[in-house]
C-alpha positions in Angstrom: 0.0 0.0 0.0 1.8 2.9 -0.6 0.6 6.9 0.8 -0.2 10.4 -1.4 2.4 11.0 -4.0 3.8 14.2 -2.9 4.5 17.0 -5.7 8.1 18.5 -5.3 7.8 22.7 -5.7 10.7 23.7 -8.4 9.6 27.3 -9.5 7.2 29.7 -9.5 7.1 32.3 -12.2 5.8 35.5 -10.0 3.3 36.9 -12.5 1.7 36.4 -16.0 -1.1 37.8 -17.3 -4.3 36.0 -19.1 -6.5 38.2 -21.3 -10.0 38.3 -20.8 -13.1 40.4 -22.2 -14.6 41.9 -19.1 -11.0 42.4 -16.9 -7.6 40.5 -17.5 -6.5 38.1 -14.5 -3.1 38.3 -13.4 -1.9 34.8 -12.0 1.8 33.3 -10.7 2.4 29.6 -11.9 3.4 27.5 -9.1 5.5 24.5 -11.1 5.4 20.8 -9.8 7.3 18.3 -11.2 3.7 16.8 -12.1 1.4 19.9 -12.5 1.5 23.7 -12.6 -0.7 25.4 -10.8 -2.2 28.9 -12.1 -2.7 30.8 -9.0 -5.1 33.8 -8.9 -3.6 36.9 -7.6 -5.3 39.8 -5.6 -6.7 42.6 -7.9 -4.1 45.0 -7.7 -5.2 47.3 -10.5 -8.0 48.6 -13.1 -8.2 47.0 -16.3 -6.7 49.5 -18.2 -3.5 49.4 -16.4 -3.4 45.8 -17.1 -4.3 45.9 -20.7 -1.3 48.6 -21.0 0.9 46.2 -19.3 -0.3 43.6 -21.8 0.2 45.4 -24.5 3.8 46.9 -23.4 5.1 43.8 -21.5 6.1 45.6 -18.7 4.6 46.6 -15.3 3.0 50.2 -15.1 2.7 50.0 -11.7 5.5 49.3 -9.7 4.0 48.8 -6.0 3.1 45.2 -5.8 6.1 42.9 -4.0 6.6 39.2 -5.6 5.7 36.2 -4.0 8.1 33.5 -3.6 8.2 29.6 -3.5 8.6 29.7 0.0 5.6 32.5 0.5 3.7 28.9 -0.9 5.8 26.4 1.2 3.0 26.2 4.0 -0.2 26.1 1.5 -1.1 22.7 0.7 -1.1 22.3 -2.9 -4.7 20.6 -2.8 -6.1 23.7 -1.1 -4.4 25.7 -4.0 -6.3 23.0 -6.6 -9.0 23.2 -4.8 -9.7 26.5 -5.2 -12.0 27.4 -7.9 -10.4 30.8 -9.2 -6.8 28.9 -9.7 -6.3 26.5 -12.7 -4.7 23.6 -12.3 -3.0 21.8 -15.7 -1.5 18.1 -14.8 2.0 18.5 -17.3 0.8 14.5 -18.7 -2.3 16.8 -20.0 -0.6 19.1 -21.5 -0.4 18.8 -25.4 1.2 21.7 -26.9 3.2 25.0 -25.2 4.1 27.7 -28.2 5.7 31.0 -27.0 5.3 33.8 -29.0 6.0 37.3 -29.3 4.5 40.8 -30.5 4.9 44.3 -30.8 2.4 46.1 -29.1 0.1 48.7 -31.6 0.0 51.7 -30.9 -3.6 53.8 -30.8 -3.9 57.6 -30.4 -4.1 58.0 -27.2 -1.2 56.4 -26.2 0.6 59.1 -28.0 3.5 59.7 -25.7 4.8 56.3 -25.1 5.3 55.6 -28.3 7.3 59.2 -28.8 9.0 58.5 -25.5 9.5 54.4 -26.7 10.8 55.6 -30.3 13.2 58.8 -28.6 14.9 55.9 -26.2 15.5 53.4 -29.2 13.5 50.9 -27.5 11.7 47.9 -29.0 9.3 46.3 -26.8 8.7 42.4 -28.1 6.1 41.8 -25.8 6.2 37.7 -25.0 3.4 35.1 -24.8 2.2 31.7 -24.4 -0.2 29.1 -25.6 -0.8 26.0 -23.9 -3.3 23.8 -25.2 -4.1 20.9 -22.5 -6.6 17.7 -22.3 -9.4 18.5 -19.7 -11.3 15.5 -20.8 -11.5 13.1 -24.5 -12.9 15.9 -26.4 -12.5 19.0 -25.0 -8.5 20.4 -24.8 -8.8 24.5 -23.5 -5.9 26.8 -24.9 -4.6 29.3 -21.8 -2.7 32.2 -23.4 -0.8 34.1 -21.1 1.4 37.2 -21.0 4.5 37.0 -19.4 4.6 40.5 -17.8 7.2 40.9 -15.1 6.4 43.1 -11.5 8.1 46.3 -11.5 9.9 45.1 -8.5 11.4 42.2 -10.8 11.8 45.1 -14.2 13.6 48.1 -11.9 16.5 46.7 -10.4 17.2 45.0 -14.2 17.1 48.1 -15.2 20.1 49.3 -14.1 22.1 47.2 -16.5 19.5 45.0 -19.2 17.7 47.1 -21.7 13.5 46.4 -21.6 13.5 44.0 -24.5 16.7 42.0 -22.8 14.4 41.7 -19.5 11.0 41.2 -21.0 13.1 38.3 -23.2 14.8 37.0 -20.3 12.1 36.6 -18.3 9.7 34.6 -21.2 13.1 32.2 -21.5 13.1 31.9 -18.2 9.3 30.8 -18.1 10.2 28.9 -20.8 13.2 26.6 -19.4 11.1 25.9 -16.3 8.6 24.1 -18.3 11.2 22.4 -20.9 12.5 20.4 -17.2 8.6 19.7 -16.4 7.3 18.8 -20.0 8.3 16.3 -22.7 10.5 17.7 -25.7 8.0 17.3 -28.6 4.9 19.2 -26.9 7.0 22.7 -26.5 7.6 25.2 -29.6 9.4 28.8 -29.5 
């Protein structure tokens, strides 16, 4: 007889960013060597400012402090499945993960960034992901996410990375931590 299989933590990728008609959801993955775990995060802003953030890959607000694997070490993870407003995706599921990347469009009214973006030099290549995943025989739900650092991650980069080095950086980072959880031939850049 042998007892619960126990998940071992290996990352968690503080914050991405999943589109949605009425409000975007911002989310941190919590990464198993069996499952990742989308966990809902606290409303922190409107949904313009997380549109923008969207759009420009970067955080526009800088005030909110990152979570950590150890801020999850005492939650159980079947309290964290459990919970209705996380997603949970077992990596066996999972049956394709593409990462992708565009350059935001610019509208009218956001004017000055793009004269502030263009007077800087700076490109922003503004990084995504697809993940397409079995929920049952027919039915496999695609989860794109933005991968949209926390200013507290972006500022202290800053100093030394350009924006599109840091916005890359942080998608490749993403993007190794599911190449160790998921099989070779299910993952495309």
């Amino acid at each position: 007889m042998s007892g619960p299989v126990i998940d071992k933590r290996l990352a968690l990728i503080h914050r991405i960013i999943v589109p949605d008609k009425e409000y975007p959801k911002e989310y941190g993955i919590l990464v198993t060597d069996s499952r990742s775990i989308f966990i809902r995060q606290k409303k922190t802003r409107s949904s313009y400012w997380l549109r923008g953030e969207m759009r420009f890959g970067t955080a526009l607000v800088t005030d909110v402090i990152p979570k950590t694997l150890e801020d999850f070490e005492q939650t159980g993870l079947e309290s964290l499945t459990a919970d209705p407003a996380n997603i949970t995706v077992p990596h066996e599921a999972v049956v394709s993960l593409v990462m992708g990347k565009e350059e935001p469009e610019f509208r009218a009214r956001e004017f000055f960034v793009w004269l502030t973006m263009r007077r800087q030099g700076h490109r922003f290549q503004v990084y995504n992901f697809e993940m397409k995943y079995r929920q049952s025989q027919k039915l496999e739900p695609l989860i794109k996410f933005y991968m949209v650092p926390l200013g507290a991650y972006f500022k202290p980069e800053r100093r030394t990375k350009s924006e599109e080095t840091i916005l890359r950086e942080y998608a490749t980072d993403a993007l190794g931590i599911f190449q160790k959880v998921l099989p070779a031939k299910i993952i495309s850049s």
